[in-house]
Structure formats: structure tokens, C-alpha cells
C-alpha positions in Angstrom: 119.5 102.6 98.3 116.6 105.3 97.5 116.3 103.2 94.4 115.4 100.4 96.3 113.3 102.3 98.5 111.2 103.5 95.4 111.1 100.3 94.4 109.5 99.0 97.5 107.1 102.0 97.4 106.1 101.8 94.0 105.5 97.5 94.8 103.3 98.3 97.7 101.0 100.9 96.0 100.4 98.3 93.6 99.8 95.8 95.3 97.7 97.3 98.0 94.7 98.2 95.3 92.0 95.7 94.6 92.2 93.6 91.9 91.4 90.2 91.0 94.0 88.1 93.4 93.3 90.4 96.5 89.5 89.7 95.7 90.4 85.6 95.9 92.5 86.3 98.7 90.5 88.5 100.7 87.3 85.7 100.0 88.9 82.8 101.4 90.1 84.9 104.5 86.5 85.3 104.4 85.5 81.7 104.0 87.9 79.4 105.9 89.9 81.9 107.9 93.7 82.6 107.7 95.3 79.5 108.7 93.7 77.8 105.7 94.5 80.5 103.3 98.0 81.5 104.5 99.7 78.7 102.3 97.9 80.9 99.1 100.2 83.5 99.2 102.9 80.8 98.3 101.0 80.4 95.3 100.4 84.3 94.6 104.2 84.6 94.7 104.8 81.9 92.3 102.1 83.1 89.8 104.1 86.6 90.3 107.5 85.6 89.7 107.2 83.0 87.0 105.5 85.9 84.8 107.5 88.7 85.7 110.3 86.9 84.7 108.5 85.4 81.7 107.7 89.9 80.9 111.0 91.1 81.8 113.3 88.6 80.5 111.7 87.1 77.2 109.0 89.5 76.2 110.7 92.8 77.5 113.8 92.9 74.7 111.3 92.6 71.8 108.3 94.0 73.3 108.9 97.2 71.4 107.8 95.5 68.0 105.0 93.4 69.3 102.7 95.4 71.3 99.6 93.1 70.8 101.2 90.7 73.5 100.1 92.9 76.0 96.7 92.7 74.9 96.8 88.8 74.2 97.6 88.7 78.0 94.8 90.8 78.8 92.2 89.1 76.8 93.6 85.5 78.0 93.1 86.7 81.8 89.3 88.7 80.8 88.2 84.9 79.8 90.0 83.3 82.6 88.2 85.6 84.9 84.9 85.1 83.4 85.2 81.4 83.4 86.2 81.7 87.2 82.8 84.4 87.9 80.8 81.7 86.6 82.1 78.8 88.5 81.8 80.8 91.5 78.3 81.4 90.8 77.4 78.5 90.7 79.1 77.1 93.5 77.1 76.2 96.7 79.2 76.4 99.9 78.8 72.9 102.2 81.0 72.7 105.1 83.3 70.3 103.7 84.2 72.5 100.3 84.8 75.6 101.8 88.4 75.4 101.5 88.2 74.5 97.6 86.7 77.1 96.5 89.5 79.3 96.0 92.2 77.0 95.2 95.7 77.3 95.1 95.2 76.6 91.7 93.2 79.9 90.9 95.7 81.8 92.6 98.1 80.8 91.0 97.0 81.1 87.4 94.7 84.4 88.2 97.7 85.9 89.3 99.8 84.7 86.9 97.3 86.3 84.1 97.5 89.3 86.6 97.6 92.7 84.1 100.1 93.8 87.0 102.6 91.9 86.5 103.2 94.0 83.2 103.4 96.8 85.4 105.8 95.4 87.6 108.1 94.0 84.4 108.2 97.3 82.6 107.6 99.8 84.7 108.4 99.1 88.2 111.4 96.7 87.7 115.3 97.9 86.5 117.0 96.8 84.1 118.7 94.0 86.0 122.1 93.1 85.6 123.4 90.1 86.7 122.3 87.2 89.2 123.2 89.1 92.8 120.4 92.5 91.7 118.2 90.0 90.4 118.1 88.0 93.9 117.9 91.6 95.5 114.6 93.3 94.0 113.1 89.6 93.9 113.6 89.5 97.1 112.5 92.5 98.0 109.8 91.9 96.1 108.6 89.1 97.5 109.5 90.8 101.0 107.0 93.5 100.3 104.0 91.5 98.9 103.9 88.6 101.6 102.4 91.4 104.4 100.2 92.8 102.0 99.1 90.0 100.7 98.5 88.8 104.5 97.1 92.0 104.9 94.1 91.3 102.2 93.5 87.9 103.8 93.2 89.2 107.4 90.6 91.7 105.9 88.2 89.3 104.4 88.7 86.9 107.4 88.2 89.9 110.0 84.8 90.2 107.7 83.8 86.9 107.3 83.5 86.4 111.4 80.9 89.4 111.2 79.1 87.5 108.3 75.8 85.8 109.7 75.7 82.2 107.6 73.3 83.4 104.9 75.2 86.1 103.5 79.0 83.6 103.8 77.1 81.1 101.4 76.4 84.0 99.2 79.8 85.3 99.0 81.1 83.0 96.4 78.6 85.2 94.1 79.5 88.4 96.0 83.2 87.4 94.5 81.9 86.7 91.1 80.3 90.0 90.7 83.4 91.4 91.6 85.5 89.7 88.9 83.4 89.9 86.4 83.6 93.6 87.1 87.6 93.3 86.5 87.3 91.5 83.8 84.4 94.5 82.0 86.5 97.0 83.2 89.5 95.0 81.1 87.5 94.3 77.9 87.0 98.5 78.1 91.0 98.9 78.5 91.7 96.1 75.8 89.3 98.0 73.4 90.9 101.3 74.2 94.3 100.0 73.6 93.6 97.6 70.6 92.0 101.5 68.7 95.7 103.1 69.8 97.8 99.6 68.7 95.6 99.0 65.1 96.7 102.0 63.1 100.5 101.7 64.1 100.2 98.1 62.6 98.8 98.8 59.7 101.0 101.6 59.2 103.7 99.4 59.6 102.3 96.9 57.4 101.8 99.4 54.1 105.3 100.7 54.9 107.2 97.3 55.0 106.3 96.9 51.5 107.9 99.9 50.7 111.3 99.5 52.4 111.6 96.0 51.0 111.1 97.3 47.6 114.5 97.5 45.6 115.6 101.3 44.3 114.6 101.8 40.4 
């Protein structure tokens, strides 16, 4: 039980900090309220649980000997992300589109790209074994980030009604800025990590050659 309880605790402090889903969440709280985006966080748990279990169950066992996935992951969500800034800056809000801007699409695949789902695979998850303590921490998973995720939409709704109408039709390029800052912030991190990762591959590499060779 105070496994599960970590579990929960370690989920929520995750969740709760900004990043690139909360940012689409909290902006169509902003834009079209919370009735319209409720039905996202549908699609924010699908993006979660289709690549934790993609992490945990097929990348996970061999991760070990492939650490550029990681970093494929994160490069594949810094273009995504940039791609998305620069729709949203160029999108002009008209009555009628307000609730297309953020899509359940983008959700889903922004979350789905989400570098915190690798956090959640590998560092927050157990080893799980067997169908009934899978069911149980997805569960609880999912039981954890529904009111959080509420939580971020009620926010940028409870600021959107304080929002004269100038300053909602800007906040489609309020949210790009904000992504685009993710996805700097990322490139930094992929840097960083790609220095550490290099030299261990090409270690490896001038070593396999080595151990392959037959004794004289």
C-alpha cells in the first residue's frame, strides 16, 4: 500500500508542473471554457497510456543498449512542438474556430511525444507483473491525472473570463511562445545528453571489434 501511495505522489508532482500538454490544456480552458475542453483529457490519457506502455513494455527490456531512443523521442517531440508554435502563430481566432484550435488531435500526439512519459515508464512505474498490477497502477494512474489535468483546464478557463477580447485573440501566440520555449529548453537537454551518450558509443564501437576478434 505505501507503494502505491508513492506512486500516486510521485504521478501528481509530475504532472502538476507545466509542460507542453498542461500549456494546451490550460489554453483551451482559456479559449472555449471547460465544457468544450473536458472531452481532451480523454485524449491526454490515451496519448499517456499508449506510450507508457509503448516505454515500459517494448523499449524498457532493451533500453539499456540503446540509449539514443530516448533522444530520438525527444528530438521527434522538439519538431512537433515547433511545427505546432508556428501554426499557433499564425492562427487568427474567429468565433466559429475557437474550439479547433487545440484539437484533440494535438493532445493527443503532444502528449504522446510527452518527455514525461519516459519518466513515468522508467522511473515512476514498477516492474509490473501480471495483468491484475497492471490494471492497478493504470488505474491509479489515470485516477490521479484526470483531477489534475481538470485542474489545468479550470485554471486557463478561470483566466480566460478575466481576458478582455484583445488579449484572448492573442493567446494562441501567448501559447506558442510558451512551447517554443519547451521545445529550446529540450534541444539544450538533447544536446547535453547526446555529449554524455556519444563517447559510450563510440567506445563501444572500437571495442566490438575487439571482442569479435578470434584469440591468436
Amino acid at each position: 500500500m505505501s507503494g502505491l501511495v508513492l506512486f500516486v505522489g510521485a504521478v501528481a508532482s509530475i504532472l502538476l508542473s507545466p509542460g507542453p500538454t498542461n500549456t494546451l490544456l490550460s489554453a483551451s480552458g482559456a479559449l472555449v471554457g471547460f465544457n468544450r475542453s473536458a472531452h481532451l483529457i480523454l485524449m491526454e490519457l490515451s496519448g499517456y497510456g499508449i506510450s507508457i506502455g509503448m516505454w515500459m513494455f517494448c523499449v524498457r527490456p532493451v533500453v539499456d543498449d540503446m540509449p539514443q531512443l530516448g533522444l530520438a523521442v525527444r528530438f521527434g517531440l522538439i519538431c512537433y512542438l515547433l511545427v505546432l508554435s508556428r501554426h499557433l502563430w499564425r492562427t487568427r481566432i474567429t468565433p466559429t474556430e475557437r474550439g479547433a484550435i487545440i484539437s484533440g488531435a494535438r493532445i493527443f500526439f503532444t502528449t504522446l511525444l510527452n518527455p514525461k512519459a519516459l519518466i513515468f515508464a522508467f522511473a515512476v512505474f514498477p516492474a509490473l507483473g501480471g495483468v491484475s498490477q497492471t490494471i492497478l497502477y493504470g488505474a491509479t494512474f489515470a485516477a490521479t491525472a484526470v483531477p489534475i489535468s481538470i485542474g489545468w483546464i479550470l485554471f486557463g478557463a478561470s483566466v480566460g473570463r478575466y481576458m478582455s477580447d484583445r488579449l484572448q485573440k492573442l493567446l494562441p501566440r501567448f501559447t506558442a511562445v510558451i512551447l517554443a520555449g519547451f521545445a529550446c529548453g529540450m534541444t539544450l537537454a538533447v544536446i547535453s545528453r547526446s555529449m554524455m551518450i556519444l563517447p559510450s558509443i563510440e567506445g563501444l564501437a572500437t571495442r566490438s571489434p575487439q571482442l569479435s576478434a578470434p584469440p591468436n
